[in-house]
N, C-alpha and C positions, 0 to 999 in steps of 0.2 A: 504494500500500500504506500502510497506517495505522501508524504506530510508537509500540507501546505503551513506554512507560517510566514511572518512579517517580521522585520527587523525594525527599529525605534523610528529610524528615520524614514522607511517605506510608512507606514503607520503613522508618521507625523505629517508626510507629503499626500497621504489619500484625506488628510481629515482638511488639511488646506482643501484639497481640490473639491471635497465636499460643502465647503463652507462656500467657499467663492461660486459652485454652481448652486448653492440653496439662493445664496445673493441674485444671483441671475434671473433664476427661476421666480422669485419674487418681484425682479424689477420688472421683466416681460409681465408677468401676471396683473400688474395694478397697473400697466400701461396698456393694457388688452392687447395683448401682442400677437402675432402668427403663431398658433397652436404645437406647431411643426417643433418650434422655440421651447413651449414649456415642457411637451416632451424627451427634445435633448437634456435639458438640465436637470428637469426631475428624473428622468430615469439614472442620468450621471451623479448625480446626488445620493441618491436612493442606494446604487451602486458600492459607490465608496463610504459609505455609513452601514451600507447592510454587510459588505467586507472588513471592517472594522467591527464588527458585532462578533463575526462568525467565525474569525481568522484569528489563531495567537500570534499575540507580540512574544517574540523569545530575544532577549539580547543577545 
């Protein structure tokens, strides 16, 4: 079996890229934006937080 895990700083870089696509997602959203939009960044969002949830950090 394969053991996936993250290292501090993969784990540090997915929680930015999480944050900056929730920001996205929110700023498309209150400006009624191309639908196409809120699906990139929430799904990417969603992505990188649900991999952080499910994924251990091992130093």
């Amino acid at each position: 079996m394969i053991d996936f895990t993250l290292t501090p700083i993969w784990a540090t870089l997915l929680f930015i890229l999480g944050c900056v696509m929730g920001y996205q997602y929110r700023r498309v959203w209150k400006a009624e934006g191309p639908t196409w939009q809120l699906w990139l960044f929430g799904l990417a969002a969603a992505g990188a937080f649900l991999t952080l949830g499910f994924v251990p950090v091992i130093p």
